[in-house]
N, C-alpha and C positions, 0 to 999 in steps of 0.2 A: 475775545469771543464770549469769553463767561461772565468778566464781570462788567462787561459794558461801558468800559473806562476808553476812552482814544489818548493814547500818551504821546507824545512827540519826542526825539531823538535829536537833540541839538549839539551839533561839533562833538558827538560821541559822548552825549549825557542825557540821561533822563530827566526830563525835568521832573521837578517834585511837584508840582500839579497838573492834574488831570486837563485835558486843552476841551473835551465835555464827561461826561457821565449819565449814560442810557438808563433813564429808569424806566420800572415795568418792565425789563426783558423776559423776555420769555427763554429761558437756557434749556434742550437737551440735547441730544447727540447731533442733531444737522442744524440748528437754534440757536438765536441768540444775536452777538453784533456780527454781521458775515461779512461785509462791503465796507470800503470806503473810495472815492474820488476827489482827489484835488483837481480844481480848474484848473484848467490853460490858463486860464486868463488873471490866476490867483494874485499875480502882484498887482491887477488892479482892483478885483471885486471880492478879494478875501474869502473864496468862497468852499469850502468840503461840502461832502455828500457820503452819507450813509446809511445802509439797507439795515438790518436788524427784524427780528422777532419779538413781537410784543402781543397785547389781547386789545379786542373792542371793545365796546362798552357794556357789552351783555359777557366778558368775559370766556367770548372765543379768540384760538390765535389767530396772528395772521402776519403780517407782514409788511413793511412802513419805509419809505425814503423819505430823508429827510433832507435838509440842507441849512448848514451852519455859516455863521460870516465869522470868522477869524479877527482878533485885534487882541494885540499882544499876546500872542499864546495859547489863549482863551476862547470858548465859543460863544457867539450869541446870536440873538435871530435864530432859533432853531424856530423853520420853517418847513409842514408837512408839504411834499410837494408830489407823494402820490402813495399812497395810502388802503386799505383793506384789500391787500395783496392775499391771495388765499395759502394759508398753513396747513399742515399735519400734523403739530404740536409735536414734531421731532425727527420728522424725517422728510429731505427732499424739498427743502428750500430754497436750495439758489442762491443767490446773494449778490454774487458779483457784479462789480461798479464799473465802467469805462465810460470817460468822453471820446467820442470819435473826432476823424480829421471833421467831421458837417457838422461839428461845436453841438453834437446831439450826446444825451447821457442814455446809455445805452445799459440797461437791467437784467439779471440773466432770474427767470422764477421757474424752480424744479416744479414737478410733476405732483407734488405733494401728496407722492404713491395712492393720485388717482390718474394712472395714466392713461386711462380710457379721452380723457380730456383735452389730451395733448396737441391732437389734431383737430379740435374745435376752436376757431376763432374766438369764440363769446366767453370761453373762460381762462381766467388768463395761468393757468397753470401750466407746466409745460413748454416757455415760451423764452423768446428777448423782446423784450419790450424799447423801445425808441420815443424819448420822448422829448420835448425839449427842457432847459434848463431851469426852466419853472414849472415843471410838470404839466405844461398844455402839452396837446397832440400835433406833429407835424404834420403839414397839410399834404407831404410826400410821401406818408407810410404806404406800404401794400394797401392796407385794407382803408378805405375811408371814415375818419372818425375815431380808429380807435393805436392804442399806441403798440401792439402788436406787430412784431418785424419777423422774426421766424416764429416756428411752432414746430412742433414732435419732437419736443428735449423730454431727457429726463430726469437730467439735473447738473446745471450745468455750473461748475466751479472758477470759470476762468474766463473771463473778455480780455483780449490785447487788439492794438489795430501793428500791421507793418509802418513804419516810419515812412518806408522808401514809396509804397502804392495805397497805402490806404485802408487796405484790404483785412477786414476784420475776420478776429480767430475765437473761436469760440470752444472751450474743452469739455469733452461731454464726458460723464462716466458712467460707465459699463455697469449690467448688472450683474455679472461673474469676475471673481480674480482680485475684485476689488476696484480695478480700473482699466 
């Protein structure tokens, strides 16, 4: 999460290089690298995905997926594939990565404690986002046009789908108690 490094765990070893290295992260308490997704389809298109915290060009934060091709270990083609996600610069990010069973990469973005927002389509805070694996919009979302799947989060740490139905899970956490 802090230092931006994705390591891989091979037959019970770390390997000694880094497989990428996030620059420009943006690191504080809910910041930083938060996601990542391997394809399905990894043994043919070598493909990961991952969300992180970084700045724009005028040097506000914001929020970034990407997507890396894998060959020996190594990342390359790091390709943005959807981009000035809106930040807090520390709190209520999101992060979370899942491909669903409909081969869609599916995004969780916190409320970026503006959660007046939450319930507004037009900004994407607060949200799951659904998008396809190149970052265009399915032509099947709720809303038309945009990649918006739920809305009223307030920060959501966790995508899973059920193996047996399909059926996506999504973890939200609480603002008392801690969760």
């Amino acid at each position: 999460k802090n230092t931006g490094k994705i390591r891989i765990l091979q037959n019970d070893i770390l390997l000694d290089r880094p497989f990428a290295t996030i620059d420009n992260l943006d690191v504080n308490w809910e910041t930083g690298l938060l996601g990542l997704a391997i394809d399905p389809d990894f043994e043919n298109n070598h493909f990961v995905y991952a969300y992180y915290s970084t700045f724009d060009v005028d040097d506000k934060p914001i929020n970034r997926v990407v997507r890396f091709t894998e060959k020996d270990n190594l990342a390359f083609n790091k390709t943005v594939i959807f981009d000035n996600i809106p930040s807090s610069a520390a709190f209520h990010a999101g992060g979370s990565l899942a491909i669903g069973p409909d081969d869609k990469l599916y995004i969780s973005i916190g409320d970026a404690r503006a959660s007046m927002y939450s319930q507004s389509k037009d900004i994407l805070v607060g949200k799951i986002l659904r998008i396809n694996k190149d970052g265009t919009i399915p032509s099947d979302n709720p809303f038309p046009n945009s990649p918006v799947y739920t809305m009223g989060h307030r920060n959501v740490f966790g995508i899973a789908f059920n193996e047996k139905d399909g059926i996506g899970i999504f973890t939200e956490n609480n603002d008392k108690l801690f969760d």
